[in-house]
C-alpha positions as CSV (number, residue, x, y, z in Angstrom):
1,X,-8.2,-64.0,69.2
2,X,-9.5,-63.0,66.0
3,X,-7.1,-61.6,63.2
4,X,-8.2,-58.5,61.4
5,X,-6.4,-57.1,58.1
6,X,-6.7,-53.6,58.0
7,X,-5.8,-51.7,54.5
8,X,-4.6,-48.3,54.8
9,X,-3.2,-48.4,57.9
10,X,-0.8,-46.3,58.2
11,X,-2.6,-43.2,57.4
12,X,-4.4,-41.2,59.7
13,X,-7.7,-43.2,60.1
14,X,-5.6,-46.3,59.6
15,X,-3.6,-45.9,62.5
16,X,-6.4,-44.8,64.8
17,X,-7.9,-47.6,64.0
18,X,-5.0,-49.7,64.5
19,X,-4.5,-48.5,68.1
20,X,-8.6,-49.3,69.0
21,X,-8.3,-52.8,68.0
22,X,-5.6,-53.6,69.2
23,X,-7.1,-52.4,72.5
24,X,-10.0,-54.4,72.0
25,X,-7.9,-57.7,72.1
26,X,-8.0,-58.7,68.5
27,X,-4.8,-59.1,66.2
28,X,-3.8,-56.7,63.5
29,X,-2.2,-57.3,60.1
30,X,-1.5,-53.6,59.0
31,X,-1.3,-53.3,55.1
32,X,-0.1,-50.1,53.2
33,X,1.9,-49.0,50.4
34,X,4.0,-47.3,53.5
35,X,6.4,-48.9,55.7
36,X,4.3,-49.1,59.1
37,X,6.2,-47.5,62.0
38,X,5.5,-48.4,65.9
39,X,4.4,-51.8,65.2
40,X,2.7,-53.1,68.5
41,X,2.2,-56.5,70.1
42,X,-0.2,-59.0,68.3
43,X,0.3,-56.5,65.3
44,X,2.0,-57.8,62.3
45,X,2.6,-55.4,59.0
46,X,3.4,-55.5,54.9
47,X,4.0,-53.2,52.8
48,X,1.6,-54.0,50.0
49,X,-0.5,-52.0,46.6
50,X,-3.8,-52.9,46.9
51,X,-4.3,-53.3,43.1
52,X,-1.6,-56.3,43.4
53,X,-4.8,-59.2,43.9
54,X,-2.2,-61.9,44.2
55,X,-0.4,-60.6,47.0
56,X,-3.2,-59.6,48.8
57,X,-4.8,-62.5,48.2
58,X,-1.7,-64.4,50.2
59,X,-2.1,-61.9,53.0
60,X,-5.2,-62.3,53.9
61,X,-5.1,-65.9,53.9
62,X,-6.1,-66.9,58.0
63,X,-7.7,-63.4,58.7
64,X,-11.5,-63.5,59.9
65,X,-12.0,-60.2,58.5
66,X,-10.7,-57.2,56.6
67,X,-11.2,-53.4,57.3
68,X,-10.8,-51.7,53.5
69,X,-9.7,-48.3,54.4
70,X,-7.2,-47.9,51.7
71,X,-8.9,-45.3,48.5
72,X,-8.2,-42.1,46.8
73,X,-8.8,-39.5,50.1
74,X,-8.5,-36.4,47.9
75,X,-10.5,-35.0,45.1
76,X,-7.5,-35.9,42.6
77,X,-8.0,-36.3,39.0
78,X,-10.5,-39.3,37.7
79,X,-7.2,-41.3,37.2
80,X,-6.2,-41.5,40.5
81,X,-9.5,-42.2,41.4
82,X,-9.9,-45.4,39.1
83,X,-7.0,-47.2,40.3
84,X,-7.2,-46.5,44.0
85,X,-10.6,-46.5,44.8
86,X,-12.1,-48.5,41.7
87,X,-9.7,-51.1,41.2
88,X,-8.3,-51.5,44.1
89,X,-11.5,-52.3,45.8
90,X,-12.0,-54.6,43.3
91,X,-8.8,-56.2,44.1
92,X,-9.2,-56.3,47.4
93,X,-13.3,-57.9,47.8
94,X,-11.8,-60.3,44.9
95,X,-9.1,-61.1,47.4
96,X,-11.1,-61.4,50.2
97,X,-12.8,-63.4,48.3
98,X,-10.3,-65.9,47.4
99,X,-8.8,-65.8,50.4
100,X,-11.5,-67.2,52.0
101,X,-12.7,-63.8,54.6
102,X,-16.5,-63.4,54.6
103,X,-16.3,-60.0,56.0
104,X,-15.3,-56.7,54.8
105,X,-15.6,-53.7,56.8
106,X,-15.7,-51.4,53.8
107,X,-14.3,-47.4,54.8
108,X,-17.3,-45.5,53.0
109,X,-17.5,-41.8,53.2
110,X,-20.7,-39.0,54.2
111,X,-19.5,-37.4,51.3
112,X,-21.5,-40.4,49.1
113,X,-24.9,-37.9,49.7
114,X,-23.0,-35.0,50.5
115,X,-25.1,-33.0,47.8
116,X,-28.1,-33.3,50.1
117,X,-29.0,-30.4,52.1
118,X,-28.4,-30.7,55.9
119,X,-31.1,-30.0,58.4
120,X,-33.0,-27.8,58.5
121,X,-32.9,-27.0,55.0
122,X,-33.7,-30.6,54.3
123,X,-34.7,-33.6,57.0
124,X,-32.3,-36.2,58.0
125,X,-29.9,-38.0,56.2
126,X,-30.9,-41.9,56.4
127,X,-29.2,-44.8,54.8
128,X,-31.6,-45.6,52.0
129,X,-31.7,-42.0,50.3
130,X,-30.5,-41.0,46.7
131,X,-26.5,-40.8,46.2
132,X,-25.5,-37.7,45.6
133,X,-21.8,-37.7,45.4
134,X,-20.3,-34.0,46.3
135,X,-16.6,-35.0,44.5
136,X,-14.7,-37.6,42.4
137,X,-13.5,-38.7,45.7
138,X,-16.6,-39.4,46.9
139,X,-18.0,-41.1,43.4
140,X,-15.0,-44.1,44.3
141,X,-16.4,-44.0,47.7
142,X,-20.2,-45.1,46.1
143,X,-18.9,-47.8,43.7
144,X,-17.3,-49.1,46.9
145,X,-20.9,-49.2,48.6
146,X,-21.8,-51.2,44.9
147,X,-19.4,-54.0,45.4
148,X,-19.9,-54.6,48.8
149,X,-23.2,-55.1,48.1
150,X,-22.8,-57.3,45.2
151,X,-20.3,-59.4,47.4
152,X,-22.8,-59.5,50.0
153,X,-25.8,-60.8,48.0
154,X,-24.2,-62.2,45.3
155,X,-21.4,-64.4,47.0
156,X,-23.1,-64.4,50.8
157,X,-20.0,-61.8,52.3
158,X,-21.4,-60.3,55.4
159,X,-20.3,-56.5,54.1
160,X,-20.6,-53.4,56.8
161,X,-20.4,-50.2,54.9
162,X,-19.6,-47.5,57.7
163,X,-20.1,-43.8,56.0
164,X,-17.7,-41.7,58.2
165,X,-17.9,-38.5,59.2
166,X,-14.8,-36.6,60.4
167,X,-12.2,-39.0,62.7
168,X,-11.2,-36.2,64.9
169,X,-11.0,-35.8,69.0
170,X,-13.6,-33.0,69.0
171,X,-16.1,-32.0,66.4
172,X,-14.3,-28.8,64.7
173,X,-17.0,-26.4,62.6
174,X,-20.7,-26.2,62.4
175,X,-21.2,-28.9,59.6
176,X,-19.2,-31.3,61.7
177,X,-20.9,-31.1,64.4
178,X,-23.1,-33.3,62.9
179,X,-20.6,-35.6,61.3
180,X,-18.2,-35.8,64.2
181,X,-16.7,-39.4,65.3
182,X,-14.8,-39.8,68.0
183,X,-11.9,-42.4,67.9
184,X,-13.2,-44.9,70.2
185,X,-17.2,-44.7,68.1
186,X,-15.2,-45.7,65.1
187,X,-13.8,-49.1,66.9
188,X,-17.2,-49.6,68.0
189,X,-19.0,-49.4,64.7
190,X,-15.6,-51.7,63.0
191,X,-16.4,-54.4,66.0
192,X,-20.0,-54.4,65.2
193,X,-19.1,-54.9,61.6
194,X,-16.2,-58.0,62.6
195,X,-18.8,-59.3,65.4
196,X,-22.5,-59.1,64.6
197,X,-23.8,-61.7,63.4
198,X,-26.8,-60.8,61.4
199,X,-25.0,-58.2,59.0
200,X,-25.5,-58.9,55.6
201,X,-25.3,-55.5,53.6
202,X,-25.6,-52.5,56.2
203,X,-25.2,-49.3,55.3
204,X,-23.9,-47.0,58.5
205,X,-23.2,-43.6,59.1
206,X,-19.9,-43.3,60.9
207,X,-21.0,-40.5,63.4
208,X,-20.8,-40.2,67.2
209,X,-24.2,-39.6,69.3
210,X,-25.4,-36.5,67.3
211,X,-28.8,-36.9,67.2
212,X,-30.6,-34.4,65.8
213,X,-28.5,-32.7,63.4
214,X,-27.9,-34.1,60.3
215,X,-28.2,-38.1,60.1
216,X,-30.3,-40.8,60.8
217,X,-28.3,-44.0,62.3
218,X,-31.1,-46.1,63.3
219,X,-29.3,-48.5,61.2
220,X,-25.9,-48.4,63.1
221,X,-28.4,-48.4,66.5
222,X,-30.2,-51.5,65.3
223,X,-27.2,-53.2,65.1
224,X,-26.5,-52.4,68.8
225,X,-24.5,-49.1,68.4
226,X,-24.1,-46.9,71.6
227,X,-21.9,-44.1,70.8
228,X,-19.5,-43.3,74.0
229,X,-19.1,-39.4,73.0
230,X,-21.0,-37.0,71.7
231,X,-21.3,-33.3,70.0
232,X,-23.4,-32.0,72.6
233,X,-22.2,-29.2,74.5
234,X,-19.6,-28.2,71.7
235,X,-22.2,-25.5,70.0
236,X,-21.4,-22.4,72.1
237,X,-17.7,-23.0,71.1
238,X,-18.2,-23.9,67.9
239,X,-20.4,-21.2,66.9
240,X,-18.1,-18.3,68.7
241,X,-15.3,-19.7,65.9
242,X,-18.1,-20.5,63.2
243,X,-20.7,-18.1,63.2
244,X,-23.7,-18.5,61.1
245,X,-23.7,-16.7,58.2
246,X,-25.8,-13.4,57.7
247,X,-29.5,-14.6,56.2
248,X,-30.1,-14.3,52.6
249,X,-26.2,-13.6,52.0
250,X,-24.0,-15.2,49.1
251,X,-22.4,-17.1,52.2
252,X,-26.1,-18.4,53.5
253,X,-26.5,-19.5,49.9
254,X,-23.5,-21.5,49.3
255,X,-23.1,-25.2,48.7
256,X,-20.8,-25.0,51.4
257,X,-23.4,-23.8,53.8
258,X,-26.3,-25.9,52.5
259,X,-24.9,-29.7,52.1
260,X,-23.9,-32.0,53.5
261,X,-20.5,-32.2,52.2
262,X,-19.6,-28.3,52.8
263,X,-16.4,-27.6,51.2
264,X,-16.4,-30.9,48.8
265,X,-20.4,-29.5,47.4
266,X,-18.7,-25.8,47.2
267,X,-15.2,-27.2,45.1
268,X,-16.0,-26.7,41.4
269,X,-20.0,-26.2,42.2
270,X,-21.1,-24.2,39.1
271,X,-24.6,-22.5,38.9
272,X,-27.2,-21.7,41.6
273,X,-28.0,-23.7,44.7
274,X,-31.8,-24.0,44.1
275,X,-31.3,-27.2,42.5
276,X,-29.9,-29.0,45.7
277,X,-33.0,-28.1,48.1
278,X,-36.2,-30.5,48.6
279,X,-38.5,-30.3,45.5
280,X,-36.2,-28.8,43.1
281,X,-35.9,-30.3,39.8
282,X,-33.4,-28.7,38.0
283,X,-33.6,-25.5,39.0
284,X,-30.1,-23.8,37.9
């Protein structure tokens, strides 16, 4: 039975994620700053800070891999930033590292090209396009995608970088229809990362079956991905509570409306919207 460290875990993603390994047969340390509650069997817990390399170091001593959820999941000041989602990624790959775990399953985020414009206004999202970070948050989510990769070909870490969508039971607005990802997708795509044993660096979009829309997974397919849900049959619903907006209005013209981050593009967006769309170059 394999043992998996999981940063983060009691948070929401965290705990999800807890409960889908766990139900697929493998042992779970559980590390946050928070107490974990609810512990379950073949689960053990610490209360750890990521930026503390030494003590994580001893924890993950005897795991087979780690699942680096733990970051900055708000748009808080660049401070905040730095030390959760800089250096304690650093801290955690270094004690990976030391510890002697050759895989990281690093929690990436959509939001890393989220000032792309989703279809139709521009084609899919695949793995191998231009950052465009729509936040700070989302800038610590991109160095994150830098170090696993440097661990990977640098130090020979097998690294999966999953960029999630929205964890939820049911896609909730328009945008996420095409981000959606379903709680049993996500322990999928983590086991691929833990299990497969060709990954090297892969890149991922953490997104249920929603072909189509607004990403291209043939990466996560590749790797043998078969998403168990999917967005389809949702629109009807989701468009009676999330209308389109009129054509040509402010709304239609948004960041919000146009991106693929949505509210992240539209918080502190400044200037027109021309300069997001294919073929602009600079446009204000």
């Amino acid at each position: 039975m394999k043992r998996i460290a999981i940063t983060g875990a009691a948070g929401l993603v965290g705990t999800g994620l807890r409960a889908q390994l766990l139900k697929s047969g493998y042992r779970v340390l559980s590390l946050d700053i928070k107490p974990i509650q609810d512990i379950a069997a073949h689960e053990e817990a610490a209360v750890v800070d990521i930026t503390d390399q030494a003590a994580m170091t001893q924890l993950l001593r005897g795991c087979d891999a780690v699942v680096h959820l733990a970051a900055c999941t708000t748009d808080a000041p660049w401070p905040e930033q730095v030390r959760l989602s800089v250096e304690g990624c650093i801290s955690v790959f270094d004690a990976a590292r030391d510890a002697g775990v050759r895989r990281v399953v690093y929690a990436s985020s959509h939001h890393v090209v989220g000032l792309h414009p989703r279809a139709p206004q521009g084609p899919l999202m695949g793995d191998t396009a231009i950052l465009r970070p729509d936040s700070r948050y989302a800038v610590g989510k991109a160095f994150g995608e830098s170090v696993g990769a440097l661990y990977a070909y640098k130090y020979g870490m097998q690294v999966l970088s999953v960029r999630i969508g929205n964890v939820n039971t049911r896609p909730i607005d328009r945008r996420r229809l095409g981000s959606w990802l379903s709680w049993r997708d996500l322990g999928q795509l983590v086991a691929i990362g833990i299990e497969h044993p060709d990954i090297g660096f892969d890149i991922v979009y953490g997104i249920s079956d929603a072909q189509g829309r607004h990403y291209d997974n043939a990466t996560a397919y590749a790797l043998g991905y078969v998403p168990q849900d999917s967005s389809e049959g949702w629109d009807e619903q989701i468009l009676r509570d999330d209308p389109l907006p009129a054509p040509g209005s402010a709304a239609a013209r948004a960041a919000a409306e146009l991106t693929l981050g949505g509210q992240f593009s539209q918080s502190e967006y400044e200037g027109g919207t021309d300069r997001l769309l294919p073929g602009a170059r600079g446009a204000a």
